[in-house]
C-alpha positions in Angstrom: -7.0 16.5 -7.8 -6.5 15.9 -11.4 -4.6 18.4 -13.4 -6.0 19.9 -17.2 -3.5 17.6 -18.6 -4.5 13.9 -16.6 -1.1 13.1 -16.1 -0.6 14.2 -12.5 -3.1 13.8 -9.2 -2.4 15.5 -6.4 -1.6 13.2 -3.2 -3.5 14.0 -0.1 -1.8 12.4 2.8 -2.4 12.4 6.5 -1.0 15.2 8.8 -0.5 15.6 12.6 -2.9 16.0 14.5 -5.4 14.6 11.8 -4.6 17.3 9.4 -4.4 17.2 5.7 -1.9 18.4 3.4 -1.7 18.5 -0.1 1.9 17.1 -1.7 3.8 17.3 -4.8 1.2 15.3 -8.1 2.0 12.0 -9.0 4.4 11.7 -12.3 2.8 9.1 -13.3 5.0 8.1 -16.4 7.9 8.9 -14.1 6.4 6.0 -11.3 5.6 3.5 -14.1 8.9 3.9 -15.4 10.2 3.0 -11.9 8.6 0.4 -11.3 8.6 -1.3 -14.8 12.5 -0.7 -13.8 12.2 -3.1 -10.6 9.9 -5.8 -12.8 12.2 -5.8 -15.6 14.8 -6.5 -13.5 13.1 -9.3 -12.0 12.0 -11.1 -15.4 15.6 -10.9 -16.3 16.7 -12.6 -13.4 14.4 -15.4 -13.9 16.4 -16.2 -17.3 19.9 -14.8 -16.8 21.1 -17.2 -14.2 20.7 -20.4 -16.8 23.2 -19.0 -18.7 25.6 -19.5 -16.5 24.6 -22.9 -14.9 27.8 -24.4 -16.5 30.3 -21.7 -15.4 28.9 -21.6 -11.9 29.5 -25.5 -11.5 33.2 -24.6 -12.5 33.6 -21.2 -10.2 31.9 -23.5 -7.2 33.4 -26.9 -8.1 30.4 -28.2 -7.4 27.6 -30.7 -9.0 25.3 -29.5 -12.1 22.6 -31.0 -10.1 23.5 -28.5 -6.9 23.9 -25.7 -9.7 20.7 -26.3 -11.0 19.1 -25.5 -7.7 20.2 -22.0 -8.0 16.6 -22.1 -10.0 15.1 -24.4 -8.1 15.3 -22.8 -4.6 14.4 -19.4 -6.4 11.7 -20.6 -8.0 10.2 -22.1 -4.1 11.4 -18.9 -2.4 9.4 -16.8 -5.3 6.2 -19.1 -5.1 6.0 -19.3 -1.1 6.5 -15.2 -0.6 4.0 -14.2 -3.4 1.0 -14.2 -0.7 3.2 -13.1 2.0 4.1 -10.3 0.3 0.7 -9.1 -1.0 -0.3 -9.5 2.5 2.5 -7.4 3.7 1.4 -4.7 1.1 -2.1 -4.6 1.6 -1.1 -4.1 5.4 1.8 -2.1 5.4 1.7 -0.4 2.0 2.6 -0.7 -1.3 5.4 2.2 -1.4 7.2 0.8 1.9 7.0 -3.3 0.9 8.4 -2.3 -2.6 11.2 0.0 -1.1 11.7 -3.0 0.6 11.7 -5.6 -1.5 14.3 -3.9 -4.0 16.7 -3.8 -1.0 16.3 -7.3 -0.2 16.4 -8.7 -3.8 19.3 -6.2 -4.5 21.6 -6.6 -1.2 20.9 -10.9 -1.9 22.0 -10.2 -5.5 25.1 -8.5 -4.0 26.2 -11.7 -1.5 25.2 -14.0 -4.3 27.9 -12.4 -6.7 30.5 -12.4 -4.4 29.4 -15.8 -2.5 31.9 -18.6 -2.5 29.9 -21.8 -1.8 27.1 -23.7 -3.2 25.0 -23.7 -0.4 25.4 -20.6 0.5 24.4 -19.5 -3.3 21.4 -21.4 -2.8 20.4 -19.9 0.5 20.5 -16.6 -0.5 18.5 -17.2 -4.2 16.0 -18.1 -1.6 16.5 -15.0 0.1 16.7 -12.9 -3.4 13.7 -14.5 -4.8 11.7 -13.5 -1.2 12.7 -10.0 -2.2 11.7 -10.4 -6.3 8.1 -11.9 -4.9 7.2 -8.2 -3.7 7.6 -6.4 -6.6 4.4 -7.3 -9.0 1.8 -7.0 -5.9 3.2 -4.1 -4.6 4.0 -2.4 -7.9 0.2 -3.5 -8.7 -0.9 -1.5 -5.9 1.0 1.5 -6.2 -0.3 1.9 -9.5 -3.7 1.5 -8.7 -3.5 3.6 -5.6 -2.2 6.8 -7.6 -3.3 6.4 -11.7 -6.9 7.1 -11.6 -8.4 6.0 -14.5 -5.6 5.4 -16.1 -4.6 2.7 -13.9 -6.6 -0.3 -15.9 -4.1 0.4 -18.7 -1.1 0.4 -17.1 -1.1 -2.6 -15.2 -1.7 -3.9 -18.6 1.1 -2.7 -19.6 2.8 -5.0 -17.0 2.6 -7.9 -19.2 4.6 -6.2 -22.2 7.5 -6.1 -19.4 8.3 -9.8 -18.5 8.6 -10.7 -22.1 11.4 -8.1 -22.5 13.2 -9.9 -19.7 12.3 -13.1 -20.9 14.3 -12.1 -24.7 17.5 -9.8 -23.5 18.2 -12.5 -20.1 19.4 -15.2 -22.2 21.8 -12.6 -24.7 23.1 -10.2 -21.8 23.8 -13.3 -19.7 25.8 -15.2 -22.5 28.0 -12.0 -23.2 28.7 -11.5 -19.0 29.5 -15.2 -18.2 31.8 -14.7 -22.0 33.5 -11.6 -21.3 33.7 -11.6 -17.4 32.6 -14.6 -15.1 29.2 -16.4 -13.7 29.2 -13.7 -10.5 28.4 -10.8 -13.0 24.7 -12.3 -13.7 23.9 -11.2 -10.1 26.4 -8.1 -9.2 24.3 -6.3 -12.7 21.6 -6.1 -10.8 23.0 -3.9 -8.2 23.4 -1.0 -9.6 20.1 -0.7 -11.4 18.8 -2.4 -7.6 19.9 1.0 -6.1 18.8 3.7 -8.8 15.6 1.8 -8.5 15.8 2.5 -4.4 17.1 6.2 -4.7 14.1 7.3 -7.3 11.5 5.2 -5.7 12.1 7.5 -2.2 12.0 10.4 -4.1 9.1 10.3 -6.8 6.6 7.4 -5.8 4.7 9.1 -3.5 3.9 7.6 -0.1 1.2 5.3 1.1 -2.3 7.4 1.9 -3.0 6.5 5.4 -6.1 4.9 6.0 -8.6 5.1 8.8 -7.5 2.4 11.6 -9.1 -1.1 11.8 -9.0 -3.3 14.2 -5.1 -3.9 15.1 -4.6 -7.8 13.8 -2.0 -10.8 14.0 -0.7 -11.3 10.2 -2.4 -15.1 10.9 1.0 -16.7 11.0 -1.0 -20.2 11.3 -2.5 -19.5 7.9 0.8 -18.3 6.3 2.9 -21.3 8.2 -0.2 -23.8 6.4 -0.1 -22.1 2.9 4.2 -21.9 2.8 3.9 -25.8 3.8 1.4 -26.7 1.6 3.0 -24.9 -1.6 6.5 -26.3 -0.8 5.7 -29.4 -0.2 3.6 -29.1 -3.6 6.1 -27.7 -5.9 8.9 -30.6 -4.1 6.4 -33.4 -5.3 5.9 -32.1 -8.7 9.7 -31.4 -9.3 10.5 -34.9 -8.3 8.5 -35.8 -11.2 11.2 -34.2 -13.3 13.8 -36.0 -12.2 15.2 -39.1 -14.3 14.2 -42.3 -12.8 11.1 -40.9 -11.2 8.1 -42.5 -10.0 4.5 -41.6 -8.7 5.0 -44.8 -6.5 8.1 -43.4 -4.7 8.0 -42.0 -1.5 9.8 -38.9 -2.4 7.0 -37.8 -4.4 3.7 -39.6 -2.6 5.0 -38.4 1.0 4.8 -34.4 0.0 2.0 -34.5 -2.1 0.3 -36.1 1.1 1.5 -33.3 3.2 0.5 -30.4 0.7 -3.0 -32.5 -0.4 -3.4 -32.0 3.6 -1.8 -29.0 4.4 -4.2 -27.1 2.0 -7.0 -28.9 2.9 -6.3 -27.7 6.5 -5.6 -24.3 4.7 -9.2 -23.6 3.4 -10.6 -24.9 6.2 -8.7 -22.0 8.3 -9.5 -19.1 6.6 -13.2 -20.0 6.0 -13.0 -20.2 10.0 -10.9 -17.3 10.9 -11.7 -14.2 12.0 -8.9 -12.2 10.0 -7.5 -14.7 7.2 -4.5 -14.5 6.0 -6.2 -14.3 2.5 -9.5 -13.4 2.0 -11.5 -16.7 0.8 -13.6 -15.6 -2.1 -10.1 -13.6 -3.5 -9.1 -17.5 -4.1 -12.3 -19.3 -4.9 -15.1 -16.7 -4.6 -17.7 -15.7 -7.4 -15.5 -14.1 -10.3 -12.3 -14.9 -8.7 -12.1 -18.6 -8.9 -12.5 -18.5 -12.5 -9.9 -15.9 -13.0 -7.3 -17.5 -10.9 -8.3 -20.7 -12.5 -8.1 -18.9 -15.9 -4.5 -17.6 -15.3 -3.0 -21.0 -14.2 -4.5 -22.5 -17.3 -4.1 -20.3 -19.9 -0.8 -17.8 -18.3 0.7 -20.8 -16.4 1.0 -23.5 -18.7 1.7 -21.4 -21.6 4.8 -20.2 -20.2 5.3 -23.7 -19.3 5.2 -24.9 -22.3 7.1 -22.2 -24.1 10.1 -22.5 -22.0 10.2 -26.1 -23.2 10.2 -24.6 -27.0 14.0 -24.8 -27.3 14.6 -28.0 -26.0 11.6 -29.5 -28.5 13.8 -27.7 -31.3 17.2 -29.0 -30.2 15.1 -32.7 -29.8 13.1 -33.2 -32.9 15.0 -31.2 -35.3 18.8 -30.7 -34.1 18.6 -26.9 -33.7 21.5 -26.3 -32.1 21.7 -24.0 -28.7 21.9 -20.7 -30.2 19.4 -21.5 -32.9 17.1 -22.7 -30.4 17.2 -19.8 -28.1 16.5 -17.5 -30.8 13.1 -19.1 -31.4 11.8 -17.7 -28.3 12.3 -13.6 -29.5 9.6 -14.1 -32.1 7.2 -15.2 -29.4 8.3 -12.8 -27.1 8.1 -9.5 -30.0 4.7 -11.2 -30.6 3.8 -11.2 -27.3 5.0 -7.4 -26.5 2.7 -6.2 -29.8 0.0 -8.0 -28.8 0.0 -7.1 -25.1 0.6 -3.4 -25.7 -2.3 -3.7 -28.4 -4.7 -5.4 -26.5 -4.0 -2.7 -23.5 -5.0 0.0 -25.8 -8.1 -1.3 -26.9 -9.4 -3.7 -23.6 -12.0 -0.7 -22.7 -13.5 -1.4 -26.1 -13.5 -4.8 -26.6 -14.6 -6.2 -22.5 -12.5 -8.9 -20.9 -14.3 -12.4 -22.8 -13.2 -11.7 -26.5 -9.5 -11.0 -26.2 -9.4 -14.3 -23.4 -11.5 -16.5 -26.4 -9.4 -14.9 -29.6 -6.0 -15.5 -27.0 -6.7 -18.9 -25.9 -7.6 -19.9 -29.3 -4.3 -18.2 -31.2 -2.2 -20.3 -28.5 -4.1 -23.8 -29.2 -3.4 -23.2 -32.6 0.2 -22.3 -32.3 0.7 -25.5 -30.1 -0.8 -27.6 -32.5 1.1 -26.2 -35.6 4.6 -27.0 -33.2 3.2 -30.4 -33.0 3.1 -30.6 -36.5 6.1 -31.7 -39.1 6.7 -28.4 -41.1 5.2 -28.4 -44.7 6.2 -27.6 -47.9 9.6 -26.1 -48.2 9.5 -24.4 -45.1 12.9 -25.1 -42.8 12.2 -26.8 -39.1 13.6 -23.2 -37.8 11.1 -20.9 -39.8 7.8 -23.3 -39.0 9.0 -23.4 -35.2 9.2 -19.3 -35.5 6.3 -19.0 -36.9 4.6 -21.2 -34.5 6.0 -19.4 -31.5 4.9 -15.9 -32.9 1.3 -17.5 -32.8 1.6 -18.7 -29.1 3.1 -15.1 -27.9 0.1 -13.4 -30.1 -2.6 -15.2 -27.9 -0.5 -14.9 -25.0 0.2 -10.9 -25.3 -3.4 -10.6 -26.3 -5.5 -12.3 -23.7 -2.5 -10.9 -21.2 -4.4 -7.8 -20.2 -7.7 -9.3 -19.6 -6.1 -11.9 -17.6 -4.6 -9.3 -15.4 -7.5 -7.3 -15.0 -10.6 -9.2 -15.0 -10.1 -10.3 -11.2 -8.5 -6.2 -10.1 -11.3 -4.4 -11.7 -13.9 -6.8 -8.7 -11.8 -5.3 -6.0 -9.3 -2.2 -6.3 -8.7 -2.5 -2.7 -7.3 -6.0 -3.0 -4.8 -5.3 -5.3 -1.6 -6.6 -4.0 -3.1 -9.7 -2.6 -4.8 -10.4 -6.2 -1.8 -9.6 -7.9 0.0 -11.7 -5.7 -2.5 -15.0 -6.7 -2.4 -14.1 -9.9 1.2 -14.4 -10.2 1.5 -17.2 -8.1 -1.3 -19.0 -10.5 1.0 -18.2 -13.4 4.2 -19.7 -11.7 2.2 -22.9 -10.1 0.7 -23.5 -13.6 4.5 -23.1 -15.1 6.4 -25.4 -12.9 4.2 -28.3 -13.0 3.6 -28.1 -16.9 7.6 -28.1 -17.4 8.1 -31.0 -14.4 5.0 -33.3 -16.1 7.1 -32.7 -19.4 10.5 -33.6 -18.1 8.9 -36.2 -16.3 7.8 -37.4 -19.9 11.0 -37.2 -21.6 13.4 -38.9 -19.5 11.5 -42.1 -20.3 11.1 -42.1 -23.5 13.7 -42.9 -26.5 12.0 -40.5 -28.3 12.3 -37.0 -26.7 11.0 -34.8 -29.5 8.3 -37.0 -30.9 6.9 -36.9 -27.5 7.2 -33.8 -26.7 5.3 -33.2 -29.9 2.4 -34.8 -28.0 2.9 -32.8 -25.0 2.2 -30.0 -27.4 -1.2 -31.5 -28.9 -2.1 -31.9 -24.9 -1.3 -28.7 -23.9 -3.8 -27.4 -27.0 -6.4 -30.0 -26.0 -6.5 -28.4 -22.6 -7.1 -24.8 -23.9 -9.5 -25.8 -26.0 -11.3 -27.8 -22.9 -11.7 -24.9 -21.1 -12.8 -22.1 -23.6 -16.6 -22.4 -22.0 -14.6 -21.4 -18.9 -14.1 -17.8 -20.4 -17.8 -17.7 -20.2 -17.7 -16.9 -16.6 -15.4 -14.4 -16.5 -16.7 -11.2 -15.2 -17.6 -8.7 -18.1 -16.1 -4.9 -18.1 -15.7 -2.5 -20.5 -14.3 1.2 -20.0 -12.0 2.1 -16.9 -12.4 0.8 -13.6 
């Protein structure tokens, strides 16, 4: 029941004996705020831990290359759990799996800070990044369980989070690892990891039971196939980054072999089975195919290619680190404006226009990186300006993106916001390992990267006719 004012519904829940009672109305901006806590959070952490790459080697005495995968194995651990965990939440509910998930991802932040070995560290960013993977599908759900109409706008709002995280990471986790050591990046999280916990039992209200199916398995075959196939996936690609890598090596034909088949053996499972682990035509049916395809392309590579933005400065023009880093806030204010924008105004303007005017704004923003700047425009200021343009598309076609696929199937939520995500990250990491790939074999890192740019911008444009079959909505869903 919806109050005069529309910010509050009533729950209904389940009562013994089949009985209904009526609890307290959903807060709504208090349950968004909650869970834009936990996302926050999470985009934070996915920046905050490079700071202090350097300063963990040291604390661990251990290789940069065994510090790097810190990011590495959280990066895996985030990818694999993504469907797992919007599986978990269609099945078990949204409320309980992101309860859940904070207390993984904060307890795993806990042992990392106070964790004395490398391995170790890296076993349990696996473990934190299982925990970080439930957030989005289950914070997707919760908000489309309890907002009503209003939900279409604030999962929109979801996309002006991450690139908060993405801008304040970097700066809070250069004054930590300055003014205290390289275990603060993960012991922060802990306190806001338990005031997320403590208001999350109180004020997001719990799961409406539903009428009970058929009692089945959680299709461990089709998880086991899907967790092989993405790992061994994401290892092939990453190899490509490394220096001195090869398509003809082993270490990068023998896992691509074993996720080309795993897959393969995937789709063929859950077009068979009688409960899949995902639904089929969430992945590749009518509507969602092209949105999934969509978000990879146009989500995925673009952060792919924007996290390569202050190395291309530091390459091609000698920005140094600081300098660099910077360059990323204008995309990221650009991105937050446009994101927040476009939210307010999707009902009006349908999904196709803000995906066509987005993709477009990014092409032209990659191709005016590319570019030498002109005039008397400084490197810094033409690179700024550039990176404002990409976060304008991006921030603009955000909010399509995220709800051209939820507003097919509401009940779905979790698991589409779960492939959704895990489009953006599979599209992110093999943009940024084909570009390192690039790099370490050329004597001229910048110019080439420059292309890489142009190529990215090519690919947008490739797919604009794409957009075309995106499923059309206008108003709430």
């Amino acid at each position: 029941m919806r109050s005069k004012s529309g910010q509050h519904d009533a729950v209904v829940a389940d009562g013994p004996g089949g009985s209904t009672a009526e609890v307290q109305p959903v807060r709504r901006v208090l349950v968004f705020t909650i869970v834009a806590m936990a996302l926050l959070m999470m985009s934070i952490d996915l920046t905050i831990v490079a700071t202090a790459l350097r300063s963990l080697q040291q604390g661990l005495r251990t290789s940069i290359n065994w510090a790097a995968w810190t990011i590495t194995a959280y990066s895996f651990g985030f990818v694999l759990m993504l469907p797992i965990s919007g599986k978990l939440s269609q099945r078990y509910g949204r409320r309980r799996v992101f309860v859940w998930s904070v207390v993984a991802f904060t307890v795993a932040s806990l042992c990392c800070g106070l964790a004395d070995n490398i391995f170790v560290l890296i076993a349990l960013r696996a473990l934190q990044a299982a925990g970080g993977a439930g957030f989005t599908p289950s914070a997707t759900g919760i908000v489309v369980d309890h907002f009503g109409n209003s939900r279409d706008r604030a999962v929109s709002l979801f996309g002006s989070i991450f690139p908060v995280g993405a801008m304040i990471g970097p700066v809070f986790g250069g004054l930590l690892v300055a003014h205290w050591s390289w275990r603060s990046v993960f012991l922060v999280n802990v306190p806001i990891g338990l005031a997320v916990i403590v208001l999350a039992l109180r004020y997001i209200p719990h799961d409406r039971l539903r009428a009970k199916q058929r009692e089945s398995g959680m299709d461990a075959t089709g998880m086991a196939l899907l967790g092989v196939g993405l790992l061994a996936g994401m290892l092939a690609i990453s190899y490509l980054g490394e220096k001195n890598a090869h398509a003809a090596s082993l270490l990068f034909a023998v896992p691509l072999l074993i996720a080309i088949i795993s897959v393969s053996v995937f789709v063929r499972h859950i077009n068979g089975a009688v409960q899949p682990f995902i639904d089929p035509a969430l992945i590749y049916g009518p509507g969602f195919g092209t949105v999934n395809l969509i978000n990879a392309i146009y989500g995925g590579v673009t952060n792919g290619a924007v996290a390569l933005i202050p190395l291309y400065a530091a390459n091609r023009y000698g920005i140094d680190a600081l300098g660099s880093g910077t360059l990323l806030i204008a995309q990221g204010a650009a991105a937050i404006l446009l994101s927040v924008t476009g939210a307010l105004l999707l009902r009006r303007t349908g999904h196709r226009l803000p995906l066509y005017a987005g993709g477009i704004t990014i092409a032209l923003g990659m191709l005016l990186l590319a570019l030498s700047p002109s005039g008397n425009i400084s490197p810094y200021a033409w690179l700024a300006g550039s990176a404002f343009l990409v976060g304008a598309g991006a921030g603009a076609l955000n909010p399509a993106s995220r709800n051209a696929g939820l507003q097919l199937a509401p009940e779905h939520s979790s698991t589409l916001a779960a492939l959704r995500s895990g489009s953006l990250q599979i599209g992110s990491i093999t943009t940024v390992s084909l570009v390192t790939a690039s790099l370490t074999r050329s004597s001229d890192p910048g110019g080439i990267q420059a292309w890489t740019f142009v190529a990215a911008a090519l690919l947008l444009i490739a797919f604009l006719p794409l957009i075309a079959r995106v499923p059309e909505h206008r108003g709430s869903w």
